[in-house]
C-alpha positions in Angstrom: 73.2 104.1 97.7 72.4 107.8 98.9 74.8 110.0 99.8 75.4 109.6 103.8 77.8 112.1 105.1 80.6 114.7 104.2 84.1 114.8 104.6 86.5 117.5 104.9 90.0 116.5 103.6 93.6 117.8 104.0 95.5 117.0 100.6 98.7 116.2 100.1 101.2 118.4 98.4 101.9 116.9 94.7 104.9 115.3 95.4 103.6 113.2 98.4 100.8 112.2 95.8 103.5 111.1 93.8 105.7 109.4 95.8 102.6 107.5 97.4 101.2 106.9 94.2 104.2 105.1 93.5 103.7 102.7 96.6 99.9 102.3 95.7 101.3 101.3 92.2 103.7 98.7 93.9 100.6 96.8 95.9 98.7 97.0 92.8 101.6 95.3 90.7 101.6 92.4 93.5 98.1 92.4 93.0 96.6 94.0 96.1 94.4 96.5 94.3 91.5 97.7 97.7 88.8 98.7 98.1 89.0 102.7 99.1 87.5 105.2 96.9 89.4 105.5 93.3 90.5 109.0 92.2 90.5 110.9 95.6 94.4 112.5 96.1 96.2 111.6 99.3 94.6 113.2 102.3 94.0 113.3 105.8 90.3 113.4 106.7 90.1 115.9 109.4 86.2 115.9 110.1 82.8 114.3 109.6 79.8 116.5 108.6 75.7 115.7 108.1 75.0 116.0 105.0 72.7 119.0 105.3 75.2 120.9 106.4 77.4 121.4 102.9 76.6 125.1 102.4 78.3 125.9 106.4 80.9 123.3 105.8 81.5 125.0 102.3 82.3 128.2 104.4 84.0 126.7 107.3 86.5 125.4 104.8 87.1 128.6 102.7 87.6 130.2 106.1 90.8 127.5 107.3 91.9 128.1 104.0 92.5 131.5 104.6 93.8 131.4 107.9 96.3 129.1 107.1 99.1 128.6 104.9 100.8 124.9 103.8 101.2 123.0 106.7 104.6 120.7 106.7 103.4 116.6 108.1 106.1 114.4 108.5 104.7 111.1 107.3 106.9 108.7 110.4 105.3 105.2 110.2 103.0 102.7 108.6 99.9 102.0 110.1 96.7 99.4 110.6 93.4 100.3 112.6 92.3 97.5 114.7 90.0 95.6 112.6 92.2 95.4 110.2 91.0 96.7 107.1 92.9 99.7 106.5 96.8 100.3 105.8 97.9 103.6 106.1 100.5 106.5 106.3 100.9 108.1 109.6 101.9 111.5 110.7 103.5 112.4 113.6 101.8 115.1 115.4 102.6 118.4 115.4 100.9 120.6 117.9 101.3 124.1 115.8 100.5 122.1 112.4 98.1 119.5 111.6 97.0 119.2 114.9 96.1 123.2 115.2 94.3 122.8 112.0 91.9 119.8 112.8 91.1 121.9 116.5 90.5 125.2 114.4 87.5 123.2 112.6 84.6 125.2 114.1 81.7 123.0 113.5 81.1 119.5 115.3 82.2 116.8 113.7 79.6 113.8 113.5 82.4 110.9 113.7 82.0 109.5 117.2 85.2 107.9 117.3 88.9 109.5 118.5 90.1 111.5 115.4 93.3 109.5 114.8 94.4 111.4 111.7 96.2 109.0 108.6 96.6 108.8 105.2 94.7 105.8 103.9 96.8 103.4 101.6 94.5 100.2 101.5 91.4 99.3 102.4 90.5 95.8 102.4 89.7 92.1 103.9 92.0 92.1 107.3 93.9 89.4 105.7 94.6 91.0 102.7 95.8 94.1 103.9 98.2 92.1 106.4 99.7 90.0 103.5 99.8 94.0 101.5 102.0 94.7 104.5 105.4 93.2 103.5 105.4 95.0 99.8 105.2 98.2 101.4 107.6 97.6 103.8 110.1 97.3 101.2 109.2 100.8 99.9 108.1 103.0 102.5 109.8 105.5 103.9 109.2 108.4 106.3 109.2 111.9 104.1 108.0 115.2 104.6 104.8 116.2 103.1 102.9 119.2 103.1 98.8 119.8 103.4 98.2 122.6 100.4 94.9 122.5 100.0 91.4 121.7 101.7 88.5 120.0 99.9 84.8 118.8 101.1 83.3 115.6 99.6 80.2 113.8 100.2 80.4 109.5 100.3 78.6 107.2 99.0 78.5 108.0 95.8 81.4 110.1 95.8 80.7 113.5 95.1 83.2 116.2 94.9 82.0 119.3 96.5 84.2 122.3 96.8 88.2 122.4 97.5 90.3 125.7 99.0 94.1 126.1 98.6 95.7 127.3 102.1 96.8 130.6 101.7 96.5 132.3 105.2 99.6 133.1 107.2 99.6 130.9 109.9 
């Protein structure tokens, strides 16, 4: 399959990816493994961009990262979108962190639906990702994580593109 869009990401700090590797590691031991793309870190998507637009989104994300610094996201809740098919992590919002960040994106973002920002745990068959939800009931646990660092991928094949620490002073 060609590649279809790109995504810019807000990663998690290192010891958020830790602490929800550990409840990805607790699914896969009750044998819910999912479907989501292996090897990408813990993030929160914060826009959708064509796929000829990779040098601007390139620059668009070296400019955030200069503008601001870590941003602290207080992880609250689990989450499940309607259909079904994803588990996730949810922030709470936090009008002069995350939520400043996703509105300072300058170009238009191609997703048509509400940004609801999450941190995806499980993708998978509706009924699979409800049985998922009682082993990571046992283990979740709201904590404080940090966004450190922006990165742009294109889907489907995954392809890495480019990735900015945040370093600005807001």
């Amino acid at each position: 399959m060609a590649e279809q869009f790109l995504t810019l990401m807000a990663d998690l700090d290192d010891d958020s990816q830790k602490l929800m590797s550990g409840w990805y590691k607790e699914l896969q031991d009750a044998g819910f493994k999912g479907v989501q793309t292996p090897g990408l870190p813990f993030h929160i998507s914060l826009a959708t961009f064509p796929l000829d637009e990779e040098n601007v989104a390139v620059e668009e994300m070296q400019r955030l990262g200069s503008i601001f610094s870590p941003i602290p996201v207080h992880i609250s809740h689990i989450g499940m979108f309607a259909e079904g098919r994803v588990l996730f992590g949810g922030p709470d919002m936090n009008p002069s962190g995350l939520l400043q960040l996703h509105d300072a994106v300058k170009i238009k973002s191609t997703d048509e639906r509400p940004w609801t920002p999450h941190v995806t745990i499980l993708i998978d068959e509706p009924q699979i990702v409800n049985d998922s939800l009682r082993t990571l009931v046992k283990s979740f646990h709201p904590f404080m994580a940090r966004i450190t660092r922006l990165h742009l991928c294109a889907f489907w094949p995954t392809r890495e593109i480019a990735s900015v620490l945040l370093q600005g002073k807001e």
